[in-house]
N, C-alpha and C positions, 0 to 999 in steps of 0.2 A: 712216597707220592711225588709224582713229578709237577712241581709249579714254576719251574723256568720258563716256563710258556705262555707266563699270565701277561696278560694286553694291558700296555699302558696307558692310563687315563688323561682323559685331559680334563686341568682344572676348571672347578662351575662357573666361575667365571667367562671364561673361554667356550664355554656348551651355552652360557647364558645369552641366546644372539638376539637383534633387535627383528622386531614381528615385521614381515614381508608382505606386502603388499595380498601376495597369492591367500597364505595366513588368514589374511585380515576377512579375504573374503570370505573363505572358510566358517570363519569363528560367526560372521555374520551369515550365512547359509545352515550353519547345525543350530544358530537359534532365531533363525526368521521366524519361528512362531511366537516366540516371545516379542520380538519387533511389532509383528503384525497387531499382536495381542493390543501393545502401548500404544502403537498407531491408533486402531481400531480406536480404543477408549478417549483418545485426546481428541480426536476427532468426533466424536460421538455427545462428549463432554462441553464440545463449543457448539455442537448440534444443540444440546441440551440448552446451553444456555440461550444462547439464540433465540429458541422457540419461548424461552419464559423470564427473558430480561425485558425491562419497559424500555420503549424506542424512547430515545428523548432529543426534543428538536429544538433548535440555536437559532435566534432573532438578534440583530446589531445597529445601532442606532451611532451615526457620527455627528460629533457635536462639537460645535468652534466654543472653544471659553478663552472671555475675558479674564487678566489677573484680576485678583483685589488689590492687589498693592498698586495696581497702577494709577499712580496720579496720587498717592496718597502720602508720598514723602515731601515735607517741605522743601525740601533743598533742594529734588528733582524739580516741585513746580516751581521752583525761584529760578533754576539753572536751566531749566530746559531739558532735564536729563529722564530718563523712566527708566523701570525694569518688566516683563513681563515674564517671568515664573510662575508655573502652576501649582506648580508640587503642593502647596497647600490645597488649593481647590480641588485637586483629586482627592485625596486623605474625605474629604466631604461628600463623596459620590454615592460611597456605599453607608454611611453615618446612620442612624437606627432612625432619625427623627425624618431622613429622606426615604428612606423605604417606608417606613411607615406612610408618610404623607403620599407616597407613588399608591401603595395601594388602595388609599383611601379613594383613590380616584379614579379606583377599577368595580364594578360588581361583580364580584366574585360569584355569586350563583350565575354568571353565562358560562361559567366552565365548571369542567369536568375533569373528574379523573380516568382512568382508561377501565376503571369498572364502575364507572356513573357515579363514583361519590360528588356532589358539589365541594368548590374550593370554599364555599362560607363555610364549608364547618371546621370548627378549630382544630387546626394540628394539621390539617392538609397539604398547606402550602407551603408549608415545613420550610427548611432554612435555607429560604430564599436568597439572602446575603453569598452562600457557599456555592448558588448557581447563578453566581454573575460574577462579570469578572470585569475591570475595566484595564484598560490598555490605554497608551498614549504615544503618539506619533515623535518622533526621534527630533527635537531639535523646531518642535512646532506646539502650537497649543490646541492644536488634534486631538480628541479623546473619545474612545470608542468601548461602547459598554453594549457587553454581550452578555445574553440570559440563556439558560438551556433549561428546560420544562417539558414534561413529557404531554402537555398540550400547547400544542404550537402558537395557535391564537394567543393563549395567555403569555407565554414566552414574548411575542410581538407588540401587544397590549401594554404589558409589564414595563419594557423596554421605551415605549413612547413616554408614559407616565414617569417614568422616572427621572428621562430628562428635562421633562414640564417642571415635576417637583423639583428637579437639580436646578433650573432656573429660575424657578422661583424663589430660590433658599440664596442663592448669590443673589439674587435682585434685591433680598430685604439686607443681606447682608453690606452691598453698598451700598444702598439706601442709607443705612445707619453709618456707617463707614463716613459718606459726603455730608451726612446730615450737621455730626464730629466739626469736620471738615469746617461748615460752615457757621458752627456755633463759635469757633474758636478762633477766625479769621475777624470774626463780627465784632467779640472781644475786643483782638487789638486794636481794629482801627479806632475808636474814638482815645485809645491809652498813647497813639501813633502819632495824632491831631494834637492831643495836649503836648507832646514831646515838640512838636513839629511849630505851634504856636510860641512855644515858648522858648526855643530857639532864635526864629523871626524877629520875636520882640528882643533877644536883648543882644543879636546883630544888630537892630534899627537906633536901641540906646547906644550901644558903643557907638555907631557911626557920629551919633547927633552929641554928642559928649567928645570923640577927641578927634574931630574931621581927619581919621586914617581911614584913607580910602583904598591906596593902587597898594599891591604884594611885590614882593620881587617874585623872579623869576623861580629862586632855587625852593621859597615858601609857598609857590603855587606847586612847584613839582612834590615837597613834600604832604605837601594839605592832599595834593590829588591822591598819593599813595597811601595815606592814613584812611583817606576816606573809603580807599578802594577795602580795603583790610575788614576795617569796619559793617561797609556793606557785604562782604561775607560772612559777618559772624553774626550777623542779623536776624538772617535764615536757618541756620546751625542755634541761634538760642532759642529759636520756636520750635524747630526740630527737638531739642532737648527736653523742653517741655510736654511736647508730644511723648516722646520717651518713657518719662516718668509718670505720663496718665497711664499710656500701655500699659507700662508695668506694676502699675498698681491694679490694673482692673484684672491683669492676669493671676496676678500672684494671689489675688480674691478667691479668682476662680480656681484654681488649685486648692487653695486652704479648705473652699466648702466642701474639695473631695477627702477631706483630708490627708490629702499629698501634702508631704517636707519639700519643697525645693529651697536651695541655697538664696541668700540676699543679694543683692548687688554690689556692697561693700566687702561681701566673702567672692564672688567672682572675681574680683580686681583683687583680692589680694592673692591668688593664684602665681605660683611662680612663674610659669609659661605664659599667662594674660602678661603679667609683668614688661616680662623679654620680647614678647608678640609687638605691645605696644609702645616700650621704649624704641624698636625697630621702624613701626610703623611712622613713628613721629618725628625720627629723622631721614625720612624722604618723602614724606608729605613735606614738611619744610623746604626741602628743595625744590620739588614739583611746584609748589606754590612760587617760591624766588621765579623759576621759569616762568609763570603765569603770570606775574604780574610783571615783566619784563618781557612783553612779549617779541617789539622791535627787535630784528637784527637775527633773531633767532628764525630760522629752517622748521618750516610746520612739518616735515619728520623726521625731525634729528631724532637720531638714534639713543642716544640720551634719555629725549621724554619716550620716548617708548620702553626702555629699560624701567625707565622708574615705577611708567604706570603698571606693567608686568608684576615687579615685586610688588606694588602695594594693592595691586588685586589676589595674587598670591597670598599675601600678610592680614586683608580682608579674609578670603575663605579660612585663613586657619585660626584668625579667630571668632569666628562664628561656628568651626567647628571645634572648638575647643567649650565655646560657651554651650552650647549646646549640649555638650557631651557632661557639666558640671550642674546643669540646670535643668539636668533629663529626669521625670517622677523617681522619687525612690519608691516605687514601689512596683508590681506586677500590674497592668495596666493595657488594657490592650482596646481600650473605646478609644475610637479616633479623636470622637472630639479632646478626651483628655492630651493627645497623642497633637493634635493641632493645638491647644491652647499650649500646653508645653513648647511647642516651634516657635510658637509666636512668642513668647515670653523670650526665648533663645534670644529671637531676631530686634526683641523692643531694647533687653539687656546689650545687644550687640551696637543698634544702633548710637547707644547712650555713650558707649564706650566711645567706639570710633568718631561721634559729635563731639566728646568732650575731650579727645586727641586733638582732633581739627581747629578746638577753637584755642587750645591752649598752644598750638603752633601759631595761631597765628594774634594773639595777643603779643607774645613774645616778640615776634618780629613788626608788628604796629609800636610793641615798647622802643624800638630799636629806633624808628623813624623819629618818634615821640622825643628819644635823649637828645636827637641830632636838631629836632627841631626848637628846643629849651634852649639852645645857645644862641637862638635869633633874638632881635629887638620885642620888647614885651607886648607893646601895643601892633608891631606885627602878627605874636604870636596869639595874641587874643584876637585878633581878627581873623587868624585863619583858623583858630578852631571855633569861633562862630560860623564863619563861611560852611566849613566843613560836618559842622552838626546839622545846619539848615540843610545842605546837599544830601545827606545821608536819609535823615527822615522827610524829606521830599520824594527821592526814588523811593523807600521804604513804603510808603504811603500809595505811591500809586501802581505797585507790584502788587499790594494787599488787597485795592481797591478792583485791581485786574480780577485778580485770585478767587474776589467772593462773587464776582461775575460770573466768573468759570466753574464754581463751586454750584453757584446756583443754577446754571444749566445743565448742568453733569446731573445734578439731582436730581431736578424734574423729567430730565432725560430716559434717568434709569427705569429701563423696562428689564433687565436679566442681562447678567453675562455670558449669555448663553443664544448662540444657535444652532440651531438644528441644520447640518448639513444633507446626512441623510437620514427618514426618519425609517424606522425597522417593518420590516417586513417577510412574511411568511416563506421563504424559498420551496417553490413546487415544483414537481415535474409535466410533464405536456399533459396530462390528464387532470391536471389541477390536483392531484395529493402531493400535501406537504411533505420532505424530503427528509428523512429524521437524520442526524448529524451521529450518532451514536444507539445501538451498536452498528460498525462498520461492519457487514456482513463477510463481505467480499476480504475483506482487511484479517481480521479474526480468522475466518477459514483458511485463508494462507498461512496464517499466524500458526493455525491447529497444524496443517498440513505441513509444515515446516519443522516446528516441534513436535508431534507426535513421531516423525523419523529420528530425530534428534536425539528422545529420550530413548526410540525402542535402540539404538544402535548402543546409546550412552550403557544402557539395563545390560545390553549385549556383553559389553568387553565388560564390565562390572561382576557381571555373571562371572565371566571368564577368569579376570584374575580372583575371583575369590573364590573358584574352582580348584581346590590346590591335587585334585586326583589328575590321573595321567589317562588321554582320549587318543590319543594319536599317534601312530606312529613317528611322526615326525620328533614329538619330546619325547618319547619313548627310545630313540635313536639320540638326541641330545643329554640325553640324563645317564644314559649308558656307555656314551663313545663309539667311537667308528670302529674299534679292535674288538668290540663283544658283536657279537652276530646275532641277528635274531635268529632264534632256531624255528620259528613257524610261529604261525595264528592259531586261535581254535575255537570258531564261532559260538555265541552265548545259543544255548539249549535248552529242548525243557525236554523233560521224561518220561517216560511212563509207569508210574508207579505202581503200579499194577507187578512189573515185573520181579524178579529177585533182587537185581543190583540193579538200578534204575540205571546211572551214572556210566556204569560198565559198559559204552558205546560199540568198544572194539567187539564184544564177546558179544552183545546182544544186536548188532547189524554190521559185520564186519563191512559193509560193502557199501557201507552210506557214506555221507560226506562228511561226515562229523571224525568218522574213522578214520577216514583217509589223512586228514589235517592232523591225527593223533600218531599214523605211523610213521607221514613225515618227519616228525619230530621226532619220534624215535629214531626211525634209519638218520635222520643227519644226528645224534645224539654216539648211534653205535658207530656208524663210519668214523666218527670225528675221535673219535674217542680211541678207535683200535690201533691208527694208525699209529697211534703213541702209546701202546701197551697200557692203557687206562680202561680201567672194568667197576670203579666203585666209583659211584656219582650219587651224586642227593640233590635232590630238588627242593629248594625252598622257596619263598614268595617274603616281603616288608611286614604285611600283615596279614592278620588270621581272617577265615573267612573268604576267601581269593581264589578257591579250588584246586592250590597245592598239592593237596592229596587226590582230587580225581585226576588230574595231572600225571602225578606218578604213579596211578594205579592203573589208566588206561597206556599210558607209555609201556609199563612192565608186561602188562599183558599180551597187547602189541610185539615186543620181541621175544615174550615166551610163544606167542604163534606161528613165531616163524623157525621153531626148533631150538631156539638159545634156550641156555638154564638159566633162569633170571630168579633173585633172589629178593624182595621186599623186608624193609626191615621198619618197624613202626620205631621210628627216632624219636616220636612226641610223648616223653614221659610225664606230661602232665598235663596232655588231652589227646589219647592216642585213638584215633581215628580209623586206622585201615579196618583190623574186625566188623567193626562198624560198614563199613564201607561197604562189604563182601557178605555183609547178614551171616555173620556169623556168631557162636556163641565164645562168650568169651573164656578165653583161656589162665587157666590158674597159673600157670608159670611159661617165662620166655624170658626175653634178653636182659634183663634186672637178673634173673635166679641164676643165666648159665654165669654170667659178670662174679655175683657173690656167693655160690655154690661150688659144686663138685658134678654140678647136672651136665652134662652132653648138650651142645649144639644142638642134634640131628633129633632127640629128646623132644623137644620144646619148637621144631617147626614143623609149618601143617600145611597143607594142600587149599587153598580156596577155592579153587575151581576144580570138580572132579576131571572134566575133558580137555583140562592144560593141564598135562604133570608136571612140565616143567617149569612152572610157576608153583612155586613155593613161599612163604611169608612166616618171618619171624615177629612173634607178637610181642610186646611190651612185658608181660607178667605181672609183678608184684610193682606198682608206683611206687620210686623211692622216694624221701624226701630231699636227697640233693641229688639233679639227674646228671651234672654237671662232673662227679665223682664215679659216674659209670663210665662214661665217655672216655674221662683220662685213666682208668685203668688199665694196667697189662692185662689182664685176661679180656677186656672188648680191642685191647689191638692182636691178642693171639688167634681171637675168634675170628677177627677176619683174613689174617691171614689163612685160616684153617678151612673158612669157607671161599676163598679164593680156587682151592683146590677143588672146590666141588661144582661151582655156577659158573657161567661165565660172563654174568654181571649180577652187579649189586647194588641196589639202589634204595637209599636211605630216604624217608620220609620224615625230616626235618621241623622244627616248632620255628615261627618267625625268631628273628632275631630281637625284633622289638619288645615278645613279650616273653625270651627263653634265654637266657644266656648260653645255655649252652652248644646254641649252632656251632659257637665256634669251636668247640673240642672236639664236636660232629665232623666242621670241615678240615681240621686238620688232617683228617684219615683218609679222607678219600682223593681220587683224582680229579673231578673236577666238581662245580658245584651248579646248577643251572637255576636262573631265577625266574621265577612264573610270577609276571605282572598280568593285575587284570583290567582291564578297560575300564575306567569310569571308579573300579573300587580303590585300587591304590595308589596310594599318597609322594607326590615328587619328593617330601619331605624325606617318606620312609625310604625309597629308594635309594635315594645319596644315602640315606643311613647307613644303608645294608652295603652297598658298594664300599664308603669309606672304610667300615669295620673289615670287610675281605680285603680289601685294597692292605690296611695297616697289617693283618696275620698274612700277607701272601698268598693266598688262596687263586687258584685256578676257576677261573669262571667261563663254563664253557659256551653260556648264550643265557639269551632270553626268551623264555616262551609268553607271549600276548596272549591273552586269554578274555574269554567274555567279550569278544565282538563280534555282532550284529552283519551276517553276510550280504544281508541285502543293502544295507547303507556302500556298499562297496562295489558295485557295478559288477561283478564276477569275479571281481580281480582284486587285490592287496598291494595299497599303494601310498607314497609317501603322503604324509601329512594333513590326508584323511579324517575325518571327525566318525565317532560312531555315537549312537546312542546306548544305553545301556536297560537293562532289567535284572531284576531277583530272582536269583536261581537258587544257587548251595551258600549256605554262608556258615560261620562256627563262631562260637561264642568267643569273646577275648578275654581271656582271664590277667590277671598280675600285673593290672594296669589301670594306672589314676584316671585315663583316660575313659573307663569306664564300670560302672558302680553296678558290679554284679551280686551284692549281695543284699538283702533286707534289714535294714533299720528300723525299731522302734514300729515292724507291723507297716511299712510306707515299703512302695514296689523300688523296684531298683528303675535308677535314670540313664538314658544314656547320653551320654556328652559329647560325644563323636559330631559334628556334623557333615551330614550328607544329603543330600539330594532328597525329597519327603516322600516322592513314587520309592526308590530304592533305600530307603530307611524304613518304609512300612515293610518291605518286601523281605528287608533282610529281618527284621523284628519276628515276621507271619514264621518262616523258613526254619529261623534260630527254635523258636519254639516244638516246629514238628520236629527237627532233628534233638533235640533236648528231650521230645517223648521217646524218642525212640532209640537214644544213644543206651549200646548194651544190650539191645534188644534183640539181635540176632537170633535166628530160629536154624540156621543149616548146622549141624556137627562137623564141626572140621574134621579134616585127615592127617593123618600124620603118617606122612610116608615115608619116613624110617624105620616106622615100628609094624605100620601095617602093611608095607609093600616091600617085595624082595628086592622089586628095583625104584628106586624112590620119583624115578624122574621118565614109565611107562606106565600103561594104562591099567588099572584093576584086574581086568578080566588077562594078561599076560605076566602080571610080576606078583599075583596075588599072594599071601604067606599069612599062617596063623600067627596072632598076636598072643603073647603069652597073659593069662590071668595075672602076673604081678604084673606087668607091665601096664596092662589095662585098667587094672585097680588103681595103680599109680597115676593115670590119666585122669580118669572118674574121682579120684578122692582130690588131686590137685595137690596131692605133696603135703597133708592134712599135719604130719609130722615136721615140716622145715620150719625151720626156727631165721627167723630176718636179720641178718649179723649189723645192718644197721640200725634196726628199732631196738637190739638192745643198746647200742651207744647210746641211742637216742633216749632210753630210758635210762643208764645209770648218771646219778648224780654229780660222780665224782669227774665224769667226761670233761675235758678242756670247753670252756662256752658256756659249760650250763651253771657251776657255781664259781666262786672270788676263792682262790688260794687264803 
């Protein structure tokens, strides 16, 4: 057999190309119905909801808040200095005791739900906190709270009330706050007077006991800077005190939750408070040295602007460091706990940073203090009487300011809170309220956008996990540009009614089905003569694929055009053609002539009475290994033998997937032809069956496309095409994990395959009727060697009596032949079957 001719491949690799544009569109045109399908739904699905989600409409109220801390640090009201941070007062917006109180201030029976329930009844108004939201303006004390409710009015209502109740709730809170304030101003001053009196007096003794009057010059400058020291630390130890109330009234209130937070002796001894604050206290020290030496110094040297940087720096880290050690241990998510916890932070923090401040500035009051002890005694007794009188003099009437201020601030307080804009209903020019959610027009895009999205996504999804072959164009990639197609052969349906349904050429030679079947043939014979090549087999990846109508309407096709064409049923262990042609089946054929003394010419028969020259040799006795027929001498002398009689041979082949032995099949012949079917076989199997010809050398003279759809194809047969497919012929797949043809414990067999569920019903419906009807053949074959004088003209010209033994011999089926492999297969002592 000649296979220097075989086309060389190119590796999958190299076939594996990147999807084309053209492709794409393709792949998207053969499943626009599945597109339209997902479209349809997604868009249908946001119809759906649309019609039966509750509108719900958004009301926003902007409101100016006062801090509470403002004005509430001693040191800012001694210095002149404030802060105005909210972040506390927000955390209080949404607090359970302010909604609460917002709705108590609403009648809830004026609203409704949007099927008339009243909101007084319990559980309606549901969780109201999760439909409001507050925001706040970037770098201002702007705060804006938005409510969404699927009745507008109350959304609006809701919204006003709340920030009544939110001002009211800071207005008691600095109430209390100034009230503090001014209990504890009250305090010192009569503690400020006895300090203040009793300094007075025993300046007035010194002076009347040792007439020192006049200071020098260098005892006024020190007395001035002792006292300046002094009157800093003044402020800073009322502040401290302040300090340690907060933190007592906080650390209360955490304990009644039974929250652990840390002491204030355990926060200082944190290693980072440590290094935080030894840092901070040596540049406050300096910062201070600059302060009190203000002359000569540049109001923006660069200097105090470095210092104040890091120690505002060295401030936030450790307030968030205290913070971060003084946070609940516990799971805790009520603001107020969540607020008293900050404030504990910020009481802890400012005790810290007070008790840094003033232990800097002790130290350096000690300093003036050493330098002043080397003066004359009764100078220096004078100047620290001068110097106590000065201190609790300004002390005194800072305090006396203070409770001024305190007392007006109090009675002042009406709310930290105004109303900038208060909420209201947003409608449209027909006076309906305008619902903020669902966005109709938003959502519909939304669908319209994603419903393409998914059906395209479904699309190529589909596709790659299509692993069968649709197109010519991978059909052309998976084969190489050296294998030729030999033709198409549009998917059928038949009429069963007739003898051989399938048999197209013999039953409308003149239809279109036909004509696709003899192209295939003539470009089969042409191709093939030109190189003295007459034996060819057809085979397909897998079973089921129409291989055999294939070769059986090919065969007949060029037995009608006068060839002697010879069928040989190659599938020894699901042999098909009898079948095919309704016939009955025969007792002995290409098994018996293989292991026998039987004749060739014996054992073949005529299936068609009015094609002589179409002949078929049938299977016979099923071996158990077909693979040992194959490679025998008497199947390669047979075919030489009938080389002299037909003038082709064409072998009907088992997949290679589920027979091993195609290959001893293809070794004999001259070429091999492989019938892919649209839609049913597998890219998988393909390269299988290529690689395994490719590795034996084997002549592969084309591919026949089969099972496709001629009207998907405009009239014409063209690259990269999509077709659809349907259930025609299929056959069972035996000797394969891939599918569970036999019965278990009384449970049906599964099949495991997957494909397509139109064309896996179709092939299931098909397998069955052909499973009724396999063997079932009703025409008597011919045998036209035995009953015709010329084996290869018509009855009525070559007619000749058959002899009684001959006929006997037909009829009994060789009732005496004994199977030279069933006895191997039966004696014990055979190599395989028992252990030496």
């Amino acid at each position: 057999m000649d296979s220097m001719n075989m086309a060389q491949q190119i590796p999958d690799d190299e076939m594996q190309e990147g999807m084309s544009i053209k492709e794409l569109l393709h792949i998207l045109k053969v499943r626009l119905a599945w597109i339209i399908v997902v479209f349809v739904l997604v868009v249908a699905a946001a119809v759906g909801y649309l019609q039966y989600v509750t509108p719900m409409y958004e009301s926003e109220v902007t409101i100016l808040v006062d801090s509470l801390q403002k004005g509430t640090d001693f040191e800012s009201m001694l210095l002149g200095q404030s802060t105005a941070k909210i972040s506390t007062e927000v955390e209080l917006t949404l607090s359970r005791s302010n909604i609460e109180s917002a709705l108590a201030k609403l009648d809830l029976s004026r609203y409704r739900t949007e099927d008339g329930v009243s909101y007084a009844v319990e559980g309606i108004v549901g969780n109201i906190k999760g439909r409001t939201s507050v925001t706040t303006v970037k770098d201002t004390n702007i705060v804006r709270i938005t409510v969404t409710d699927q009745d507008p009015t109350f959304a609006r209502d809701f919204a006003n009330a709340l920030a009544e109740s939110y001002n009211e709730l800071l207005g008691s809170i600095a109430r209390n706050n100034k009230t503090i304030q001014k209990e504890f101003i009250q305090s010192q001053i009569p503690i400020n007077e006895q300090q203040l009196q009793a300094a007075a007096d025993a300046l007035g003794r010194f002076r009347e006991e040792s007439n020192y009057i006049q200071l020098s010059d260098k005892s006024k400058l020190l007395s001035e800077k002792i006292a300046y020291f002094q009157l800093r630390r003044e402020p800073l130890a009322l502040q401290l005190r302040e300090a340690d109330l907060i933190i007592q009234a906080h650390e209360g209130t955490l304990s009644s939750f039974a929250l652990e937070t840390p002491g204030y002796d355990e926060v200082l001894a944190d290693i980072d408070m440590d290094h935080l604050l030894e840092s901070y206290m040596q540049r406050s020290r300096e910062l201070i040295m600059y302060e009190a030496i203000q002359e000569g110094i540049p109001e923006g040297s660069e200097r105090l602007f470095v210092l104040q940087s890091a120690l505002n720096q060295l401030s936030k880290s450790l307030l968030d460091r205290v913070t971060l050690l003084v946070a609940p241990r516990g799971l805790s998510t009520d603001p107020f706990i969540m607020v008293t916890s900050q404030e504990l932070a910020k009481a802890m923090h400012q005790r810290a940073m007070t008790e840094a401040k003033m232990s800097v500035l002790e130290s350096i009051e000690m300093t003036y203090s050493d330098e002043l002890s080397h003066l004359p005694i009764l100078e220096r007794q004078l100047l620290d009487l001068q110097r106590d009188v000065q201190v609790y003099e300004t002390l005194r009437m800072r305090l006396m300011e203070l409770l001024e201020e305190v007392k007006i601030a109090e009675a002042a307080v009406a709310g930290s809170v105004t109303v900038v804009d208060p909420a209201i209903v947003t409608a449209n020019r027909e006076g309906t309220a305008i619902p903020v959610s669902p966005n109709k027009m938003l959502i519909l895009a939304v669908s319209v956008l994603l419903g393409g999205a998914l059906g395209i996504l479904l699309a190529l999804l589909m596709e790659m996990l299509d692993v069968t072959i649709k197109d010519e164009g991978t059909l052309r990639k998976l084969a190489g540009p050296n294998r030729p197609l030999l033709g198409w052969i549009p998917l059928m349906s038949f009429n069963q009614d007739l003898d051989i349904p399938s048999l197209v050429v013999h039953n409308d030679p003149l239809s279109f089905e036909s004509e696709r079947y003899k192209l295939i043939a003539n470009n089969v014979s042409f191709g093939t003569m030109r190189n003295n090549q007459r034996i060819f087999s057809i085979t397909s990846p897998g079973m089921g694929e129409g291989k055999t109508s294939a070769t059986a309407n090919i065969a007949t096709s060029m037995a009608m055009n006068g060839l002697k064409v010879l069928l040989i049923d190659g599938d020894l262990r699901l042999p098909q053609l009898e079948t095919f042609f309704n016939l009955k089946k025969s007792p002995q054929g290409l098994v018996d002539v293989a292991t026998t003394d039987i004749s060739v010419e014996e054992v073949i028969i005529q299936p068609l009475g009015d094609i002589p020259s179409l002949h078929l040799l049938p299977p016979g006795l099923l071996p158990p290994l077909p693979s040992a027929i194959f490679n025998s001498t008497e199947y390669v002398e047979m075919l030489d033998h009938l080389l002299g009689l037909y003038d082709y041979v064409l072998i009907d082949t088992p997949p290679l997937v589920f027979a091993s032995e195609l290959m001893a099949i293809a070794k004999h012949v001259d070429g091999i032809a492989l019938n892919v079917r649209a839609g049913i076989s597998t890219k998988g199997g393909l390269r299988e069956l290529l690689d395994n010809l490719d590795l034996a050398g084997i002549n592969v003279l084309g591919v026949i496309f089969n099972g496709v759809i001629e009207s998907k194809m405009g009239g014409h047969y063209s690259s990269g095409r999509y077709y659809t497919y349907q259930g025609s012929s299929y056959a069972r797949r035996y000797y394969s994990s891939r599918y569970n043809t036999g019965d278990k414990e009384g449970k049906k067999a599964s099949q495991s395959t997957k494909v397509r569920n139109s064309y896996r019903q179709n092939f299931l419906k098909d397998l069955k009727r052909r499973e009724k009807s396999r063997n079932l053949g009703t025409a008597t074959p011919i045998h036209p060697f035995i009953e015709k004088r010329d084996p290869f003209q018509d009855d009525d010209h070559s007619s000749k009596p058959i002899s009684n033994i001959l006929r006997k011999k037909i009829e009994d089926g060789n009732r005496d032949y004994e199977d030279p492999l069933a006895a191997i297969e039966d004696d014990p002592r055979a190599t395989g079957r028992i252990e030496e």
